[in-house]
N, C-alpha and C positions, 0 to 999 in steps of 0.2 A: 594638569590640564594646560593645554598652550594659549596661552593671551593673544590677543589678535586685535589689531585696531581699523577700523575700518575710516578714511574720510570721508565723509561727505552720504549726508543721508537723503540722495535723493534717490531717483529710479535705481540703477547700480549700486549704489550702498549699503542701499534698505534691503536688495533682494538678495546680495552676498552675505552682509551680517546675518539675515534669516537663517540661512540654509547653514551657515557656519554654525551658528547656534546651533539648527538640529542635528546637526552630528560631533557636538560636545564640546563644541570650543569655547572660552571663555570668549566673549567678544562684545566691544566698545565700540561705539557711534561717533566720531566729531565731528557738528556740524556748525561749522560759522554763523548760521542766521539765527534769531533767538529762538528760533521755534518750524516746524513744518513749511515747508515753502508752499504760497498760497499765489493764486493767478496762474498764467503762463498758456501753452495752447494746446489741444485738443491731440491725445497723440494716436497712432493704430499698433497693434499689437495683433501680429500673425501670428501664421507657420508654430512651430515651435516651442514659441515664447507662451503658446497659449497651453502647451503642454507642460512649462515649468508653471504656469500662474494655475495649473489641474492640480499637480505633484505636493504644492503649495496646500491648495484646499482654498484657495482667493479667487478660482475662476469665477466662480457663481457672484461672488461681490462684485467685481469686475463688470459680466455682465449688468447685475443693476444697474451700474452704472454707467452704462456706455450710451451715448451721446445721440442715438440713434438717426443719424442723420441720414436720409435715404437718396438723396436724390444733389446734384453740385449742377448749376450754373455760369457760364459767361455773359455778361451783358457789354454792351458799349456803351459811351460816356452819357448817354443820355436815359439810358432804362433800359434799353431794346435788348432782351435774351437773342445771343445769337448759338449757344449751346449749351444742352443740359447731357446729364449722364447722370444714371444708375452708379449708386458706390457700391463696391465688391461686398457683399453679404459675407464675404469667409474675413474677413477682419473686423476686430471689435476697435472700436472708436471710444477714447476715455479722456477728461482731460487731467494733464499730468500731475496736476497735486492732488484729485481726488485715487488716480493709480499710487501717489506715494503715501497717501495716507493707510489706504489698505495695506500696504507692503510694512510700513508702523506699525500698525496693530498688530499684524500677525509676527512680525520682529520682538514686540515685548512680550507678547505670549511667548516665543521660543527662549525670551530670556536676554536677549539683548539689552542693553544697557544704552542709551543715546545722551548725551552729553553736548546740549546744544549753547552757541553763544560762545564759542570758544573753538582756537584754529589751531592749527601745527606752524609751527614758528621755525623748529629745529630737526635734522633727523639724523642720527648719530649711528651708521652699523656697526657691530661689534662681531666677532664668531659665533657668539652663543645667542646674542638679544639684539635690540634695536633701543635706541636711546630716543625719550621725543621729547622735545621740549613747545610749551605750550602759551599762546598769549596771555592764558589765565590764570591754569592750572599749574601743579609743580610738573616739574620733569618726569618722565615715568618711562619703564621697560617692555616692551610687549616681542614678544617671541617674532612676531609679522605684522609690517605695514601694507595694508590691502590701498591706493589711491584710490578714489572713486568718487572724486570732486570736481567732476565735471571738463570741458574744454581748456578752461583757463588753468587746472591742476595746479595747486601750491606742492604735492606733493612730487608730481611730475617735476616743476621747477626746483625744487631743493634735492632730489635724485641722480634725474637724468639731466638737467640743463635748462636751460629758456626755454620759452615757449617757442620763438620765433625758428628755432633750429625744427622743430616737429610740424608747425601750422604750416597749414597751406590756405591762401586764402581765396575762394571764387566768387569776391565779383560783388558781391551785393551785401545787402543788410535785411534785416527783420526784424519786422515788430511784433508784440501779442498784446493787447488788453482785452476785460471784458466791459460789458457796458448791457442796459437794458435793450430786450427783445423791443426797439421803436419799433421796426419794418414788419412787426406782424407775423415775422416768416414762422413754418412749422415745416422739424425735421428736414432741414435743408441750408445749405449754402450755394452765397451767391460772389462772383467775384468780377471784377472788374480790372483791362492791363490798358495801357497805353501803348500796346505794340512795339516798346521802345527799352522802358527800362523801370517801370513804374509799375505796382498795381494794388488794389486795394482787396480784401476780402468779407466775408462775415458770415459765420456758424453757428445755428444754433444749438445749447447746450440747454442743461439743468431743465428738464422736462419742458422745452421751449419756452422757460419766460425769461431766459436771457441768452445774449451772444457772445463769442469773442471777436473780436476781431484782426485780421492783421493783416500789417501794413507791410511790404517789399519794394527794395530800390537798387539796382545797382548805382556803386561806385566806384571810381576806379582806385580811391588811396582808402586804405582803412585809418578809420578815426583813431584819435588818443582811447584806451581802454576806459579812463574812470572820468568822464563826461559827466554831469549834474544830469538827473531828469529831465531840468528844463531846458540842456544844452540838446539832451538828445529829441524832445519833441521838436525845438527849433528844427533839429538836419530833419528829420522825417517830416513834418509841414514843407518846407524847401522842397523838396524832391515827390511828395507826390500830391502834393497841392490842387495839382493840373491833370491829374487824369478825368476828373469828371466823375458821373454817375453822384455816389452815397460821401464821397472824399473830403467835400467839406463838411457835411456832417459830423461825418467821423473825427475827422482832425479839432471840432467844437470839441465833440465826446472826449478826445484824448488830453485833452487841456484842463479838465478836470481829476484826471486821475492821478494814484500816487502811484498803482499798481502797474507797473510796466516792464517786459520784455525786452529785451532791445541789446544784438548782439549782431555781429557779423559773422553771414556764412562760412567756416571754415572747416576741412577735416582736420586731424591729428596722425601723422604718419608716422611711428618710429619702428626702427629693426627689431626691437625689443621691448617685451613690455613688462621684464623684470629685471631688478638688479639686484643681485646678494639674496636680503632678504625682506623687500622691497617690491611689490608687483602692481598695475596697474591693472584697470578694469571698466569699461561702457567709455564717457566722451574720452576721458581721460588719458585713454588708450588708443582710441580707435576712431573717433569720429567719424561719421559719415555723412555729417551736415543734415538740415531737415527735408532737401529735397529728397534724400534716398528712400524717406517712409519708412525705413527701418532701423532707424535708432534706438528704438523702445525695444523693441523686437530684439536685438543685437545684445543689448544692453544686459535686458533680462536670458537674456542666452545663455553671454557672456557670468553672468555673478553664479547660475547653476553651476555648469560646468568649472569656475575656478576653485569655488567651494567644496563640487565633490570630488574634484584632485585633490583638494588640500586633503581630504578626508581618505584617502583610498592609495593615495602613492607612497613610495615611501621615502623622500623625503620631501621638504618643499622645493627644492632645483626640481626634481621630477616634474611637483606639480605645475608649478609655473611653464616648466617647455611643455608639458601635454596640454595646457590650455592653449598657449600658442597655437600649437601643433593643430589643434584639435577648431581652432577659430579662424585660421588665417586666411583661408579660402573663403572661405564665407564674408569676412569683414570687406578682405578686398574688391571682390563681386560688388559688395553694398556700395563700398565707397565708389566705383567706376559708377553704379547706374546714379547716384545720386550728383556725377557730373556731368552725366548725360542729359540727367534730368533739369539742368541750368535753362539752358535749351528752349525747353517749352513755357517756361516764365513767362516768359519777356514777349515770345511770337505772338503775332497777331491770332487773336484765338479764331477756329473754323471747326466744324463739326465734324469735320474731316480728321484733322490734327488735335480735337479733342477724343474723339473714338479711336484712332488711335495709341493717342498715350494711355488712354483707360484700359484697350486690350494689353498696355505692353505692362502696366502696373497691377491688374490680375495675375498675367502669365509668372511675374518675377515673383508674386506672391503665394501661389499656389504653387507653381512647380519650379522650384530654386534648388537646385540639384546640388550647390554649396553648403546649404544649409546642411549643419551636423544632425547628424543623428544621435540622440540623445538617451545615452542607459542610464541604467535607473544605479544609483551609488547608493549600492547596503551598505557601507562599513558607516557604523555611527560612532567608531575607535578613532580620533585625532592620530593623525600621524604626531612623531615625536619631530619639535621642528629645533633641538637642539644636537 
């Protein structure tokens, strides 16, 4: 049976080691944090991705648990809604660690193994295996290194290079925390921009008795990476201080928490997303930043389809260029609208240019003509990946 190590068990980690598992591969989890990653913001999950979260047997968990937000607002700095809009009924709305926990569960049920608290340090190719060396554990062999640790990828950086050679960065930052449902709201979000460079938001979740909220700003230099907590609520007070509406609230609320998101918008662009025996997979690969809406989407695309190559080709170079092959149209489509989508941040909101960014984020979602078409992988025979 072929070992297989997967990084990183979030959305992409969780749903490739699944599917790895069900079609016979021995396969391992390592995730740096000591445990499930908890917080973070509210993600949508189309097209497709709602056909591998079927294939799975997790759509119906999913569903319960989707955020059920029906209805999004602008207001200006004082209260006054100046547009609201209907959200697209054909995507389900989840937030991202209650999506990674279900894709956990149904990972150890397949038999995955997760090995949390503990990171890849070393990564040695060899002809026949892969050598890893680990901050915790010993050193150890696995046939394939699947990456699937996110934007920042440590496996990306000990592979293919820095980060800086693949990031592209657009422009802004972003925040998530959650906090209590104060404003009352049901099944809705309301957001607030400064028509400049600033804006704040807030969604209700968890059967409307709480929110997340988040916080956006462009800047024009990107921060040092490993900033304290407290250095990063400083820049985010700084920067959007001054839009008005719910902001100083918010910024009380964010002063207490520990739980916080806070990264800068970037995609990830490389000509290739495997080396030897070595492949990447969701941010770590591809990014499309969170304007695109189709991250999660991508992501879970992406772990099916690399899994049931691994399972079906016959060797893994096949598999890896048919995932390629088979994703690349798609990723890039995502990544263009998701810099397209910059754009309407920052604009002075109008009901005009709120109806239509709604019609143009239905149409990309329903009818995305990149989007793969997705067969169903019978072989539950591991290819041989020596």
């Amino acid at each position: 049976m072929s070992k297989i190590l997967v990084s990183g068990g979030g959305v992409a980690g969780s749903m490739t080691a699944y599917w790895l598992a069900r079609y016979g591969f021995d396969t391992v989890v390592v995730e740096k944090s000591p445990s499930l990653r908890t917080g973070g913001q509210p993600v949508d999950v189309q097209g497709g991705a709602l056909t591998v979260l079927e294939r799975m047997g997790a759509l119906d968990a999913v569903r319960a648990r989707h955020t059920d937000r029906r209805r999004m607002s602008m207001v200006d700095r004082y209260g006054q809604v100046l547009t609201a809009n209907d959200e697209d009924p054909s995507s389900l709305e989840i937030l991202i660690d209650e999506l990674i926990q279900i894709e956990h569960d149904h990972g150890e049920q397949a038999g995955v193994r997760y090995r949390f608290g503990d990171s890849i340090t070393t990564i040695t190719q060899h002809p026949d295996h892969v050598e890893v060396g680990f901050e915790h554990a010993e050193t150890e062999r696995f046939d394939l290194v699947i990456g699937a640790d996110g934007v920042h990828s440590e496996v990306r950086a000990l592979s293919f290079g820095p980060e800086a050679r693949f990031a592209r960065y657009l422009g802004c930052y972003l925040a998530f925390f959650g906090l209590d449902n104060y404003l009352g709201l049901s099944h809705e979000g309301m957001a607030c921009t400064d028509g400049i460079g600033a804006g704040v938001s807030v969604f209700t979740v968890h059967d409307q008795n709480a929110l997340r909220s988040g916080l956006i700003f462009k800047a024009a230099e990107q921060l040092p990476r490993h900033l304290s907590i407290q250095q990063q609520k400083r820049f985010i007070a700084d920067h959007v201080g001054d839009v008005g509406w719910e902001a100083a609230n918010l910024l009380e609320r964010l002063g207490t928490t520990d739980a916080l998101y806070f990264d800068a918008m970037t995609q990830i662009q490389l000509a290739s997303w495997s080396t030897g025996r070595v492949a990447l997979v969701g941010d770590a690969a591809y990014c499309a930043a969170p304007t695109s809406g189709r991250g999660t989407s991508q992501a879970l695309i992406g772990a099916y389809v690399l899994a049931g190559e691994l399972a079906t080709a016959a060797t893994h170079s096949d598999a890896f260029a048919n995932f390629q092959r088979i994703l690349a149209d798609y990723v890039a489509d995502n990544q263009q609208f998701g810099r397209t989508q910059i754009g309407f941040l920052f604009a002075p909101p109008t009901q005009e240019l709120s109806d239509t960014n709604a019609a143009n984020l239905a149409q990309f979602n329903n009818d995305n003509p990149k989007e793969p078409n997705l067969k169903i992988y019978s072989s539950q025979r591991p290819i041989t990946t020596r």
